[in-house]
N, C-alpha and C positions, 0 to 999 in steps of 0.2 A: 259826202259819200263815206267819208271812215266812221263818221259819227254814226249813220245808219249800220253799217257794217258792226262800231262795236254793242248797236242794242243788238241784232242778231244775235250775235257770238254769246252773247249775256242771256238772252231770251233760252240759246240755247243749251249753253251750263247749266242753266236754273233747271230746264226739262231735264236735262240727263242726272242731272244730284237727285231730283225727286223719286225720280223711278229706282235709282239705286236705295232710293232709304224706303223704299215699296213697303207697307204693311204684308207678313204672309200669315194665314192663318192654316193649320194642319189639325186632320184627324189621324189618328190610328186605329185604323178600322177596315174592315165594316164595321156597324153593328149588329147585333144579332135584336130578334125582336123577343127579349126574354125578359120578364118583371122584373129582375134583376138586372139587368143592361149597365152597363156601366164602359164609357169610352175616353180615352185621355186625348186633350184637345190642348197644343199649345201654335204659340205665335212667336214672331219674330218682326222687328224690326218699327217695335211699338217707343213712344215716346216712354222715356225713362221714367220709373215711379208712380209713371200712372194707371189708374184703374180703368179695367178694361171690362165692356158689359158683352153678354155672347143674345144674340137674338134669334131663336130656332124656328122657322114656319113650319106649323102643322100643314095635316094631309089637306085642312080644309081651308087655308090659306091664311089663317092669324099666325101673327108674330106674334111671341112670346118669349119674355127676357127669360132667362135658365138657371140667375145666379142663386135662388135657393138651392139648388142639387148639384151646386160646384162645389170643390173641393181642393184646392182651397179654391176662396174668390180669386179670379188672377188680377195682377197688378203686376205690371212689367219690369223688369230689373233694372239696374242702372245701364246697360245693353241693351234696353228695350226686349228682351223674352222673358214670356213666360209660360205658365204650363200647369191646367188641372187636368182633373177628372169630373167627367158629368152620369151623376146617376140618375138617366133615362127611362128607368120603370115604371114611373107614374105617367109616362106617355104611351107607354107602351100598353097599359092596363086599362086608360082611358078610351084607347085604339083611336089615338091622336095622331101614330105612323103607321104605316103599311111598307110592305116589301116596295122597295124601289129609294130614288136619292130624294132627298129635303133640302134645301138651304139653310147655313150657319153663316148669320153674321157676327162681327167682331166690331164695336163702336164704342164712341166716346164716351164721356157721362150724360152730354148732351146729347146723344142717338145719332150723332154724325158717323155712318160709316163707313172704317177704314180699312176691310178686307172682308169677303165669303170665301166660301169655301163648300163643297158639298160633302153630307154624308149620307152615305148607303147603308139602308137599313135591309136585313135578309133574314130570310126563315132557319 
């Protein structure tokens, strides 16, 4: 019985550490739907030093990785944040978004991913 009791207690450290070390991924925003568009997207609580790829679905449902129109590419600190800017005018010129929210993923190099987030795009 204690034996069971301390995988328990262990099963449930490990959940509670994880959630604490939760990926978050942030926009500042809205966006505005302007050719120009430009929004700063950062994150917290990413593995140290490593590169982080951002995945944005269009109006029409394709993923599309964004790192060409980041600025910088982000790569997490040795705190795990980090923090660019995405210039979104070629989506916007394409009419790849329309008024209303999109989904931004945040994944590994692998495409495992570690956090969304929504961004609202507006007139």
């Amino acid at each position: 019985m204690i034996r069971k009791l301390t995988c328990t207690a262990i099963a449930g450290l490990l959940a509670m550490s994880s959630a604490l070390t939760a990926q978050e991924l942030t926009i500042q925003g809205p966006a505005t739907l302007d050719k120009e568009g430009v929004v700063e997207i950062s994150g917290a609580g990413f593995e140290a030093d490593a590169p982080v790829l951002l995945l944005f679905t269009t109006a029409d449902g394709v993923a599309a990785e964004i790192g060409y129109a980041l600025d910088p590419q982000p790569v997490a600190d040795a705190d795990g944040n980090w923090t660019t800017t995405w210039s979104y005018g070629r989506f916007v010129s394409k009419k790849l978004v329309a008024p209303g929210d999109f989904n931004l993923a945040a994944t590994d190099e692998d495409l495992n991913e570690l956090a969304t987030t929504t961004i609202t795009f507006t007139e």
